[in-house]
Gaussian input, Z-matrix of N, CA and C with variables (Angstrom, degrees):
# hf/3-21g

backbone

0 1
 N
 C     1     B1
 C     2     B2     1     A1
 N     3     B3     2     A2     1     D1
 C     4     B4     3     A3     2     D2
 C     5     B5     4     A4     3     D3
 N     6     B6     5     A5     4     D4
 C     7     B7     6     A6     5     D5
 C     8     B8     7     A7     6     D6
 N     9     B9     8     A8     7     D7
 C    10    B10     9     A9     8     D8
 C    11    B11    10    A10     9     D9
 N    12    B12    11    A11    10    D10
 C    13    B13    12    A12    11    D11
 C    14    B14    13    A13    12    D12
 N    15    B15    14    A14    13    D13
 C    16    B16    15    A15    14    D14
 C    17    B17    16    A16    15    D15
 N    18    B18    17    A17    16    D16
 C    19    B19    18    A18    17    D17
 C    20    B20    19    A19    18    D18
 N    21    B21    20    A20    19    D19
 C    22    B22    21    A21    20    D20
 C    23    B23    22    A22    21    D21
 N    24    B24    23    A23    22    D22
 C    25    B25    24    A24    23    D23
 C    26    B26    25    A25    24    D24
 N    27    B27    26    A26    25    D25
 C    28    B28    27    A27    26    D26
 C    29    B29    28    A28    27    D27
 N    30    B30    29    A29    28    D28
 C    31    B31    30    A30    29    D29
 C    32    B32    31    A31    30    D30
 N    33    B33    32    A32    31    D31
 C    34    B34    33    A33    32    D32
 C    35    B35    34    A34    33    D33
 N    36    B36    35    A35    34    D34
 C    37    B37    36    A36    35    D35
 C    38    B38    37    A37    36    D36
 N    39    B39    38    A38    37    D37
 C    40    B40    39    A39    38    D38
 C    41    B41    40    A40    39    D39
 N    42    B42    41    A41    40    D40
 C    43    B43    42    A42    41    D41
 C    44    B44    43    A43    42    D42
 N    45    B45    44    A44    43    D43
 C    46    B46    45    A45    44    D44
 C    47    B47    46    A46    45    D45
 N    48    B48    47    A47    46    D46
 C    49    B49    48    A48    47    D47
 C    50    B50    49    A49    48    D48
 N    51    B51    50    A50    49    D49
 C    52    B52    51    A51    50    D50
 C    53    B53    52    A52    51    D51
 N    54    B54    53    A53    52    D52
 C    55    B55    54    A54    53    D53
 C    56    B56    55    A55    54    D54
 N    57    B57    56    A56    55    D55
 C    58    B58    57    A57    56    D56
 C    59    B59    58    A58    57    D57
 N    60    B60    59    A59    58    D58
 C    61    B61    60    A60    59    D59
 C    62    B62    61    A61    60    D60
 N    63    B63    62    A62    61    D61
 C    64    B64    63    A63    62    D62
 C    65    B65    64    A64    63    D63
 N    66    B66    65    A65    64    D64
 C    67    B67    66    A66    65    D65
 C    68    B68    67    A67    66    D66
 N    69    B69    68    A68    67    D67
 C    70    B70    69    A69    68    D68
 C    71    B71    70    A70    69    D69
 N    72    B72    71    A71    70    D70
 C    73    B73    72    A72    71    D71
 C    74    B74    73    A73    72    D72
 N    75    B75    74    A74    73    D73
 C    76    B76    75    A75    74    D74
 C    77    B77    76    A76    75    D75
 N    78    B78    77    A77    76    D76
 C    79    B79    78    A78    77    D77
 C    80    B80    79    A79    78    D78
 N    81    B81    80    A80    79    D79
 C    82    B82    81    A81    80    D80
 C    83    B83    82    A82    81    D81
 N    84    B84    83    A83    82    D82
 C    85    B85    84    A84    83    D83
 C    86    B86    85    A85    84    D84
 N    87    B87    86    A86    85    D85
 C    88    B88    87    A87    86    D86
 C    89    B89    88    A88    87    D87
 N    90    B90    89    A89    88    D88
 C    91    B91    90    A90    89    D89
 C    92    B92    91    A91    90    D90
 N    93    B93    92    A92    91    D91
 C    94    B94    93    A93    92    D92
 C    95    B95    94    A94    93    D93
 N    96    B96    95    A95    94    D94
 C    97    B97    96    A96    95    D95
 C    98    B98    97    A97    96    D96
 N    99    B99    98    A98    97    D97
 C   100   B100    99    A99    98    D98
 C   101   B101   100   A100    99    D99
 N   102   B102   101   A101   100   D100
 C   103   B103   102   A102   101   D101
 C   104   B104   103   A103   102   D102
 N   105   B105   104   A104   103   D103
 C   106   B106   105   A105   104   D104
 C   107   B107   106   A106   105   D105
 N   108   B108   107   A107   106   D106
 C   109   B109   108   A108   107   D107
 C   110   B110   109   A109   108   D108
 N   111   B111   110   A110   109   D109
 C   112   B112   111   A111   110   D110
 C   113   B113   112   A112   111   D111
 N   114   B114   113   A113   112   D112
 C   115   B115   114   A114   113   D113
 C   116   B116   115   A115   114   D114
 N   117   B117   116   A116   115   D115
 C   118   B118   117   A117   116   D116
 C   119   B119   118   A118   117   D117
 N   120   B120   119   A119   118   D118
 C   121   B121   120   A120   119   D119
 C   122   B122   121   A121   120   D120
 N   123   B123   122   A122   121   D121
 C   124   B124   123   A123   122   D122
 C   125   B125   124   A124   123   D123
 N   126   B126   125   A125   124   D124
 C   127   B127   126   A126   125   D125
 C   128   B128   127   A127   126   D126
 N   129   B129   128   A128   127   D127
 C   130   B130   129   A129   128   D128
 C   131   B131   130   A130   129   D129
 N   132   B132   131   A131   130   D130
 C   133   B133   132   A132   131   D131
 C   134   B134   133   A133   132   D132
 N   135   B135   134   A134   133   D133
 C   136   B136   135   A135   134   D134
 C   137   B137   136   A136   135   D135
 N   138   B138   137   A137   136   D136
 C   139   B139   138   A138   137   D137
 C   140   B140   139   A139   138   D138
 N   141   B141   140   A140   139   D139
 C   142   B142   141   A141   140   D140
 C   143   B143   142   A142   141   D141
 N   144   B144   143   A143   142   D142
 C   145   B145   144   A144   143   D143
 C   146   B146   145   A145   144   D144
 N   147   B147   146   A146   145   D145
 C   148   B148   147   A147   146   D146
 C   149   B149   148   A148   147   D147
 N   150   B150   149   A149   148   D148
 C   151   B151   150   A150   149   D149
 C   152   B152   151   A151   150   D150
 N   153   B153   152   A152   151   D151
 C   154   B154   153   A153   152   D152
 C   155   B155   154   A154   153   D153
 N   156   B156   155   A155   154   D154
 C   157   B157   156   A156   155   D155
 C   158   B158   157   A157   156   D156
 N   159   B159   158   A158   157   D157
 C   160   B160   159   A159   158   D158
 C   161   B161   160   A160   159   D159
 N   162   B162   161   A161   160   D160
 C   163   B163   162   A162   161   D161
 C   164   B164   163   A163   162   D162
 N   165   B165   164   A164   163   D163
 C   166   B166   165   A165   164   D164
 C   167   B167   166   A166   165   D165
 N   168   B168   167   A167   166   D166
 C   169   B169   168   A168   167   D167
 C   170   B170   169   A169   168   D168
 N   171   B171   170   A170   169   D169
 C   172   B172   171   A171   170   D170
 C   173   B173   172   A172   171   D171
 N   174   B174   173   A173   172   D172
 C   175   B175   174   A174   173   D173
 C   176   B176   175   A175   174   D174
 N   177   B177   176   A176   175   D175
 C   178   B178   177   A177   176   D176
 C   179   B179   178   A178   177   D177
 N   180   B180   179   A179   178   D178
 C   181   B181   180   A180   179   D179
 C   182   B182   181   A181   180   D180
 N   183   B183   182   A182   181   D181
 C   184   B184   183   A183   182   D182
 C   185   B185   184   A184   183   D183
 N   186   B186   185   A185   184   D184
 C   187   B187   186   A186   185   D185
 C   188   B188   187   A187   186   D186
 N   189   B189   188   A188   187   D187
 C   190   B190   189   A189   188   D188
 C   191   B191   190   A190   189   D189
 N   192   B192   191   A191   190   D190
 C   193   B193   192   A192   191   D191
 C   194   B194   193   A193   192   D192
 N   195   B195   194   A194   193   D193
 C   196   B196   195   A195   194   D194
 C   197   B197   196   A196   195   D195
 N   198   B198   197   A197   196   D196
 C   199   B199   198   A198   197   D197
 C   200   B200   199   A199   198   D198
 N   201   B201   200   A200   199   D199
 C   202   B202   201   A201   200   D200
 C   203   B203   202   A202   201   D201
 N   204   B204   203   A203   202   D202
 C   205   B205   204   A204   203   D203
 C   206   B206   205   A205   204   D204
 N   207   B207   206   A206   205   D205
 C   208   B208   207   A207   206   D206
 C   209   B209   208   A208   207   D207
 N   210   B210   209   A209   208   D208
 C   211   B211   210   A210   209   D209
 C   212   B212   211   A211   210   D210
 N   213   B213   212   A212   211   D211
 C   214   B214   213   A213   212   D212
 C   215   B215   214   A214   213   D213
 N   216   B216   215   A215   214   D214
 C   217   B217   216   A216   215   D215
 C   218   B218   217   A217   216   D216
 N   219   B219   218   A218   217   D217
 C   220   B220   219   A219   218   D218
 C   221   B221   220   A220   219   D219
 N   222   B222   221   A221   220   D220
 C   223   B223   222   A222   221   D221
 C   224   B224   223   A223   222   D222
 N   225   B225   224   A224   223   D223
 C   226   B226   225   A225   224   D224
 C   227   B227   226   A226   225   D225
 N   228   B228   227   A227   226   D226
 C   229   B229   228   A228   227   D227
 C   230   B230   229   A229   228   D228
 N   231   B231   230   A230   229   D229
 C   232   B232   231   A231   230   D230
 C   233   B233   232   A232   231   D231
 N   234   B234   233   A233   232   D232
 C   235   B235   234   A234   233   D233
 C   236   B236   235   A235   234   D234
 N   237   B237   236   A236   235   D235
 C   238   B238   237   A237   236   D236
 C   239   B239   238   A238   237   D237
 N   240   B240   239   A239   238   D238
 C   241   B241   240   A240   239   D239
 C   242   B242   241   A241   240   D240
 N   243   B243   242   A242   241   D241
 C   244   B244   243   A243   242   D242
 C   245   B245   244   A244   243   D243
 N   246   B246   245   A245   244   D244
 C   247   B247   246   A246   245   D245
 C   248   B248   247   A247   246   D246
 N   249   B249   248   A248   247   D247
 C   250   B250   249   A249   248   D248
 C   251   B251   250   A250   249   D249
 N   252   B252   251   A251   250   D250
 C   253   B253   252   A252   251   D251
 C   254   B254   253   A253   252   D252
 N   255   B255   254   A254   253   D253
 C   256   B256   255   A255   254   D254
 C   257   B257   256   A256   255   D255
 N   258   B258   257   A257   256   D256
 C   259   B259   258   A258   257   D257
 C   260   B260   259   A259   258   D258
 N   261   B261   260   A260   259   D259
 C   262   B262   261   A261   260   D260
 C   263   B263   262   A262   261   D261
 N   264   B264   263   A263   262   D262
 C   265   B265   264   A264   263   D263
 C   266   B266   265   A265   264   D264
 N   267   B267   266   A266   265   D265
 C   268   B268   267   A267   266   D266
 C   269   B269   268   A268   267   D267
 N   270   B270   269   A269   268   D268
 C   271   B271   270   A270   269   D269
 C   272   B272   271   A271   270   D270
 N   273   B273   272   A272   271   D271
 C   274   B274   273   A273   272   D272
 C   275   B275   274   A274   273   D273
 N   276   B276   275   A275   274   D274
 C   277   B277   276   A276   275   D275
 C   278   B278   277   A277   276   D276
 N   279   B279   278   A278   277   D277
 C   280   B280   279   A279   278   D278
 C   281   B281   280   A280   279   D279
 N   282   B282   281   A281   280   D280
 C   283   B283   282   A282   281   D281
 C   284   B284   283   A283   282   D282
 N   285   B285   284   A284   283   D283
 C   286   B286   285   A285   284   D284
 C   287   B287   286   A286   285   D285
 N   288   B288   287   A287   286   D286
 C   289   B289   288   A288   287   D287
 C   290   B290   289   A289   288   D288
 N   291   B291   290   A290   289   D289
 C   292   B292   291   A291   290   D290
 C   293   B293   292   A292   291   D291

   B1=1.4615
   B2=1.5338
   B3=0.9537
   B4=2.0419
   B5=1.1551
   B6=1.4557
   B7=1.3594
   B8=1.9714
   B9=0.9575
   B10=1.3856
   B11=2.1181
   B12=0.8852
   B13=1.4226
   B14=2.0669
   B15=1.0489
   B16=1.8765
   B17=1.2684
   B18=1.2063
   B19=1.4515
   B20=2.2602
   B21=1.7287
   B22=1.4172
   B23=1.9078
   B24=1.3974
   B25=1.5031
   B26=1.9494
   B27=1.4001
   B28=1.7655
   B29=1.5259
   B30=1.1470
   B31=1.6861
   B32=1.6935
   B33=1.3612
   B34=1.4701
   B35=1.9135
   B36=1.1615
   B37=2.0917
   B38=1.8170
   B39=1.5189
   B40=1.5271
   B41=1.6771
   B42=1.1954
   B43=1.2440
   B44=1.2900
   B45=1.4347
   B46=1.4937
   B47=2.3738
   B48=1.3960
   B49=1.3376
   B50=1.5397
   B51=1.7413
   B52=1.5084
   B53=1.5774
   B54=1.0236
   B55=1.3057
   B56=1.4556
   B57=1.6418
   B58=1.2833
   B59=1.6057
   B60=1.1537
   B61=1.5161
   B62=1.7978
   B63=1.4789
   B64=1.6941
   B65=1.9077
   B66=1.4193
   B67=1.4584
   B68=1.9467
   B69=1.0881
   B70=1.4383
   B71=1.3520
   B72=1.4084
   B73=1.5349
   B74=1.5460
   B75=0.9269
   B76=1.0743
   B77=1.4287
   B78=1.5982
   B79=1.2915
   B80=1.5170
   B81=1.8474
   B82=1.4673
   B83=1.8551
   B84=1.6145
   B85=1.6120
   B86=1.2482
   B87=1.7751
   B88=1.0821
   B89=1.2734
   B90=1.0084
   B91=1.5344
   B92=1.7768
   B93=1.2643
   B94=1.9306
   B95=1.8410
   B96=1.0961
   B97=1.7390
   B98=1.8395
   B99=0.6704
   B100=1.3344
   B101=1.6855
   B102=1.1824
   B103=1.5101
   B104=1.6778
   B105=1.5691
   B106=1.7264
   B107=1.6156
   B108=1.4026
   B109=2.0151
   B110=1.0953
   B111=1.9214
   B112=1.3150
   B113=1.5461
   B114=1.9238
   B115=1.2219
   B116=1.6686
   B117=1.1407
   B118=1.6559
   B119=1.6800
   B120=1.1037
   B121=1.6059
   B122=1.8517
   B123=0.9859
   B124=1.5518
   B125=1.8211
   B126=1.1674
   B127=1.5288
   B128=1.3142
   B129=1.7587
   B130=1.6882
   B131=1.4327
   B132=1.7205
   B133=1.3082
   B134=1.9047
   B135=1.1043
   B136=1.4307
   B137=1.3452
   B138=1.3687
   B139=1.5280
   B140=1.4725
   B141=1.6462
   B142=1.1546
   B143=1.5865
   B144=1.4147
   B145=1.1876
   B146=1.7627
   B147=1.6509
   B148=1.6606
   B149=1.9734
   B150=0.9152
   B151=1.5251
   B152=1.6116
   B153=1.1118
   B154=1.5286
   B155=2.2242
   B156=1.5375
   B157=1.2527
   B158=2.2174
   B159=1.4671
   B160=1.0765
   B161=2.1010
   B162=0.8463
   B163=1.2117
   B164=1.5363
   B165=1.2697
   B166=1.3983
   B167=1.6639
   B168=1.3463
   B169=1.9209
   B170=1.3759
   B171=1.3213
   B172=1.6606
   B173=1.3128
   B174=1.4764
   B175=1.3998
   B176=1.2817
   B177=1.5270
   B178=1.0967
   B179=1.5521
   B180=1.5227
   B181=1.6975
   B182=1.6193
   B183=1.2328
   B184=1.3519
   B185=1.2294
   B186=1.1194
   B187=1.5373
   B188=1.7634
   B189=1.1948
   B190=1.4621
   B191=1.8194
   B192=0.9794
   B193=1.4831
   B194=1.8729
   B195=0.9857
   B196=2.0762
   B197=1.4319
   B198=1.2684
   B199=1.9968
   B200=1.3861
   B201=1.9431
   B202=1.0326
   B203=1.6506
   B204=1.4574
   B205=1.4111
   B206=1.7502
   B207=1.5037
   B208=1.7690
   B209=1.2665
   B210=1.1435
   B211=1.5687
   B212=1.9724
   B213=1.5393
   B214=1.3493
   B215=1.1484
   B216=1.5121
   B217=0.8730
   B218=1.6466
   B219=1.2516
   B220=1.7792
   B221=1.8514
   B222=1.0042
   B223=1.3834
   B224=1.7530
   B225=1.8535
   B226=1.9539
   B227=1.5260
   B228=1.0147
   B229=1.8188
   B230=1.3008
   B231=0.9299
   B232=1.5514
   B233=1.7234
   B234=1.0308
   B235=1.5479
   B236=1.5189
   B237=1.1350
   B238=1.7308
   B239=0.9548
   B240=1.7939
   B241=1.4715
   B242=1.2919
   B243=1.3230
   B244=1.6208
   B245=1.4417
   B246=1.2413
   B247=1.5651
   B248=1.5818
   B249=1.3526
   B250=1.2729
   B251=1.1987
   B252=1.6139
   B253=1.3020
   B254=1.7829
   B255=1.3516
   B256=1.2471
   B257=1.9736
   B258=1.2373
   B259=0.8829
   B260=1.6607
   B261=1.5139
   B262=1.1484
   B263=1.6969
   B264=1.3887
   B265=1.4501
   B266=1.5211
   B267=1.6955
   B268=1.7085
   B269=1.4523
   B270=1.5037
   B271=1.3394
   B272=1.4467
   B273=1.3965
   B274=1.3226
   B275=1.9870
   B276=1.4543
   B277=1.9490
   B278=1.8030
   B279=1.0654
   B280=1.5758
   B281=1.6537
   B282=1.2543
   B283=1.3833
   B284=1.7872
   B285=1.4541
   B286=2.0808
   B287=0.9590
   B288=1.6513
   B289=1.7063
   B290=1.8600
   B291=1.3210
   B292=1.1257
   B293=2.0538
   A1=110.16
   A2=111.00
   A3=128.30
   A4=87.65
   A5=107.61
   A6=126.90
   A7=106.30
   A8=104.12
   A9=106.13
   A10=93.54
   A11=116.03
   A12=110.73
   A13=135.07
   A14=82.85
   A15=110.89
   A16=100.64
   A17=119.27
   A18=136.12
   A19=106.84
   A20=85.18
   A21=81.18
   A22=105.51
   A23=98.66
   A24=107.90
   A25=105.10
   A26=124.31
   A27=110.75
   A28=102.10
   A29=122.36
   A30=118.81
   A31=75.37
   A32=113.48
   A33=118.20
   A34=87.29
   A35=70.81
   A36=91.01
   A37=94.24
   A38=99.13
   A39=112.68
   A40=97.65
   A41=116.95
   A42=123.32
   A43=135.05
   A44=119.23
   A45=119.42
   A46=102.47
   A47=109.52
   A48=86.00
   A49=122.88
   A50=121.02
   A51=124.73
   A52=103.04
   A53=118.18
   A54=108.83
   A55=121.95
   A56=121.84
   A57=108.45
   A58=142.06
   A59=89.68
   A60=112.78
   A61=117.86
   A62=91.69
   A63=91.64
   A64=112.14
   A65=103.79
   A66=68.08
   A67=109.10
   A68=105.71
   A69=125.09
   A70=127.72
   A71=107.41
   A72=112.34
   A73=119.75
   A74=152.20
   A75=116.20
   A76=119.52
   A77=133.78
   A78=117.80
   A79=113.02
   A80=114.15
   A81=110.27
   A82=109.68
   A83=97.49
   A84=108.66
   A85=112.73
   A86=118.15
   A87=113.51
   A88=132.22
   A89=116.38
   A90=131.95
   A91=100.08
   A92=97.74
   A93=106.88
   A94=93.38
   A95=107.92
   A96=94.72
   A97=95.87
   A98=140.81
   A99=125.98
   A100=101.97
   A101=120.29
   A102=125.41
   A103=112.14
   A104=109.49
   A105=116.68
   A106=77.06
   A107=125.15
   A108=95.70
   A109=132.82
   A110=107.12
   A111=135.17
   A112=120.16
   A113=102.85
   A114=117.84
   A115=129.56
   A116=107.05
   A117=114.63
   A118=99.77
   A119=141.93
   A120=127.06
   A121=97.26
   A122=118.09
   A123=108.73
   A124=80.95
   A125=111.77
   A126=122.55
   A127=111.33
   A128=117.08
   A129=119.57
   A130=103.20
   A131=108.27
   A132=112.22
   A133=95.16
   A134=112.26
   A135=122.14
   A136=113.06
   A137=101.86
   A138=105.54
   A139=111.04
   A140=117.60
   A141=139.35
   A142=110.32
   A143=120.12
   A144=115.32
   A145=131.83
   A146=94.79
   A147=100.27
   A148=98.83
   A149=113.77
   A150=139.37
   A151=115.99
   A152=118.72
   A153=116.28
   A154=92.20
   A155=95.42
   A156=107.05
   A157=84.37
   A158=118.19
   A159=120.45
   A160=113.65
   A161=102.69
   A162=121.49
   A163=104.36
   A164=122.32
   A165=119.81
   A166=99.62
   A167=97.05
   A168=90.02
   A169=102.82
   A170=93.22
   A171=127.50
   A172=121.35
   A173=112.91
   A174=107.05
   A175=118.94
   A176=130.98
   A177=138.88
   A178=126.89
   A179=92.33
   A180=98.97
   A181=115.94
   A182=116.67
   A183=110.17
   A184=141.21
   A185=121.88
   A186=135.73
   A187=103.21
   A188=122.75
   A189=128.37
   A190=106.99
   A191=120.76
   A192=143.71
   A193=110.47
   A194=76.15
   A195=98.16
   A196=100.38
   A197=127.69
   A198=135.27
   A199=85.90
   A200=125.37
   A201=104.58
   A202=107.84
   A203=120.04
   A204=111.68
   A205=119.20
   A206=107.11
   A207=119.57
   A208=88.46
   A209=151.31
   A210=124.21
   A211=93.99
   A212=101.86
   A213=85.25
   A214=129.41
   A215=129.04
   A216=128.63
   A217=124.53
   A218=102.05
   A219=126.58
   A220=91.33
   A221=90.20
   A222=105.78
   A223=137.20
   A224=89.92
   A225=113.91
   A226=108.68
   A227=121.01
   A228=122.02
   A229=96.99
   A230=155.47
   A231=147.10
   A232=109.58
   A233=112.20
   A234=117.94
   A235=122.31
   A236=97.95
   A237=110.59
   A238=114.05
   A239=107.43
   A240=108.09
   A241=129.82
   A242=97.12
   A243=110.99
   A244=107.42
   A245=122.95
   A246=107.78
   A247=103.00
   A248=130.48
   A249=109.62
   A250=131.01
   A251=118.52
   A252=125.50
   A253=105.17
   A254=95.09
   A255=103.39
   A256=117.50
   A257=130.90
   A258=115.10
   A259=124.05
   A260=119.49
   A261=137.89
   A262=128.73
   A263=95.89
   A264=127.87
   A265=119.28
   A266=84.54
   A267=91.27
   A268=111.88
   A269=106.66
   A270=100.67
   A271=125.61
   A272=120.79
   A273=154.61
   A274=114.31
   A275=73.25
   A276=78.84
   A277=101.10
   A278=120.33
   A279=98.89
   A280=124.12
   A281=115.26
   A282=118.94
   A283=118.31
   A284=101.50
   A285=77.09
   A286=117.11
   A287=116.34
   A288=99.62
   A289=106.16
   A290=113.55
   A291=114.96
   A292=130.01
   D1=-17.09
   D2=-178.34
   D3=-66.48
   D4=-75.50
   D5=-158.10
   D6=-49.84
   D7=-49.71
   D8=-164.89
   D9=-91.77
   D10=58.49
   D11=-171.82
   D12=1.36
   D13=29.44
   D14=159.93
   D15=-48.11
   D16=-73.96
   D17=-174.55
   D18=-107.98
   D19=120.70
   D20=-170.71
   D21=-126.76
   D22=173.04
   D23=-148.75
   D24=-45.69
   D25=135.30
   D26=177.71
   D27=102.53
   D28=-11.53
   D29=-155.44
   D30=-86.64
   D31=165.74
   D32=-176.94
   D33=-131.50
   D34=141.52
   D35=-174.95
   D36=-98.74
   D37=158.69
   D38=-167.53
   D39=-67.61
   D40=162.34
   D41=150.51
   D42=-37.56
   D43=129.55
   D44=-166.93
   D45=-48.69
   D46=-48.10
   D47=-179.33
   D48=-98.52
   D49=-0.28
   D50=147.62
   D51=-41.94
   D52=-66.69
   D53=-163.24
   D54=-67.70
   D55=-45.86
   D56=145.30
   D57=-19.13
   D58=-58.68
   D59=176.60
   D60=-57.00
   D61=-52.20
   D62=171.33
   D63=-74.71
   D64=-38.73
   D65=-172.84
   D66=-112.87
   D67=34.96
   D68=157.75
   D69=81.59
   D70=40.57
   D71=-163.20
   D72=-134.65
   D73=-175.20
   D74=-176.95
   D75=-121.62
   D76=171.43
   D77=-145.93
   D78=-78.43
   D79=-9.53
   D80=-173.35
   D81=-70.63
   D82=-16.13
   D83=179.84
   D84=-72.44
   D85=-51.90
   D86=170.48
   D87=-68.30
   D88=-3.86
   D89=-161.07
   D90=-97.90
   D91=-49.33
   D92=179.69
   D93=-68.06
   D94=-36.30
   D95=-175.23
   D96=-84.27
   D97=-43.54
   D98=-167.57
   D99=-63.57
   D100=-35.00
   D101=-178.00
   D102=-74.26
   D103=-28.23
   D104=-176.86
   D105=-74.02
   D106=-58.61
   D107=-164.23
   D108=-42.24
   D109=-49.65
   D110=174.06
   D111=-37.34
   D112=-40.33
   D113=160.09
   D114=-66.32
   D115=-40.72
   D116=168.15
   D117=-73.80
   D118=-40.33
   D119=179.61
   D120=124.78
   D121=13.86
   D122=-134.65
   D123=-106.26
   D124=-30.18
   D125=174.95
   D126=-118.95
   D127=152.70
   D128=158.24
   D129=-136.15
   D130=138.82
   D131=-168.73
   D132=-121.97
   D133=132.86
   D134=165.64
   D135=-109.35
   D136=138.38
   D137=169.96
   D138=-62.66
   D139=127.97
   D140=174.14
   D141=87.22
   D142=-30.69
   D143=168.20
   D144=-86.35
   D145=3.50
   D146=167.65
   D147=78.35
   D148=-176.49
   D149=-162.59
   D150=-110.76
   D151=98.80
   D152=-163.23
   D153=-123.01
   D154=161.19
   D155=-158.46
   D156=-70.37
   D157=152.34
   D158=168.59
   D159=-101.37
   D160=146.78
   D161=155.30
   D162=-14.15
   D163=142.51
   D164=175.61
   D165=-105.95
   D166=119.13
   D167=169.96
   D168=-169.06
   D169=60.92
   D170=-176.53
   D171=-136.15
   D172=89.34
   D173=-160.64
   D174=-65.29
   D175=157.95
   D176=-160.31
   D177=-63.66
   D178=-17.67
   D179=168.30
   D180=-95.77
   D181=-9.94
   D182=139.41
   D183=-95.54
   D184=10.77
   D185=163.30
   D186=-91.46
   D187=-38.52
   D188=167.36
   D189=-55.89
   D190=-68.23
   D191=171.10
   D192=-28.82
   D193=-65.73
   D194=172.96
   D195=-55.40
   D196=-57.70
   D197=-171.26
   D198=-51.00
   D199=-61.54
   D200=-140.99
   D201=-97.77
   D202=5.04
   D203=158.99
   D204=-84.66
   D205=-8.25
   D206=166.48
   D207=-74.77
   D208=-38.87
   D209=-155.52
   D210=-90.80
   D211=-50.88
   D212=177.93
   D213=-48.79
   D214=-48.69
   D215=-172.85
   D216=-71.52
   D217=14.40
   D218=-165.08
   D219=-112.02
   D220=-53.66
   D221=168.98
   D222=-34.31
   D223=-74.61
   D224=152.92
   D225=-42.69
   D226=-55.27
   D227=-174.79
   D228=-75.20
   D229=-47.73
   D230=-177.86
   D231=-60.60
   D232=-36.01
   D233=167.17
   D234=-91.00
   D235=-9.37
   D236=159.85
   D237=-67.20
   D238=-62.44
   D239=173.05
   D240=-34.65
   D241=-57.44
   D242=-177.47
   D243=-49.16
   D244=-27.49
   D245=-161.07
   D246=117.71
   D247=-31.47
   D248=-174.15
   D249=-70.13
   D250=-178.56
   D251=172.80
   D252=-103.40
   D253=169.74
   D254=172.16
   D255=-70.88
   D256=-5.82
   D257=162.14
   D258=-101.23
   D259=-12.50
   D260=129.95
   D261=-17.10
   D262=-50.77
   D263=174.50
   D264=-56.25
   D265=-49.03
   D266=-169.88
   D267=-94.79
   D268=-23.62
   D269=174.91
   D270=-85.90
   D271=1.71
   D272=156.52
   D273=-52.69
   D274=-65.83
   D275=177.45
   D276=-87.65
   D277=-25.85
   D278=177.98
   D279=-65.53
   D280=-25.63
   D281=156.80
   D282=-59.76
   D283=-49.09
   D284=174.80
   D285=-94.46
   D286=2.70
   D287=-172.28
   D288=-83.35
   D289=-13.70
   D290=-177.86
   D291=-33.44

């Protein structure tokens, strides 16, 4: 929603457990995603003043770059879950990424 200007630079995002709460998950989830933005630049959170959208001055091939180590890394834990290994992993995605 950053990305696509939905949400634009100053806008202040809900509270780490409002937002949990509304969309049903719990706050260590929201909390690791509010911190992966903080890490891409895409958000800034101050103590006491909450988490508001940042300035975009992140060029687009690192905002592309960032999506696609969130998916991997969405990815690794999903095959964790499962039980796998990391070469499990890779030989997993090397068949569809083809």
């Amino acid at each position: 929603m950053i990305e696509t200007g939905q949400l634009v630079a100053g806008q202040r995002l809900p509270p780490v457990r409002q937002l949990a709460k509304d969309l049903g998950l719990a706050n260590g989830t929201v909390a690791r995603t509010y911190q992966e933005l903080e890490a891409a630049k895409l958000v800034e959170t101050r103590r006491g003043g909450g988490t508001t959208v940042a300035a975009l001055h992140v060029p687009p091939a690192r905002l592309a770059r960032h999506r696609l180590e969130s998916a991997a890394r969405a990815y690794a834990d999903t095959a964790r879950s499962l039980g796998f290994g990391a070469e499990e992993a890779h030989e997993a995605l090397a068949l569809v990424i083809r």
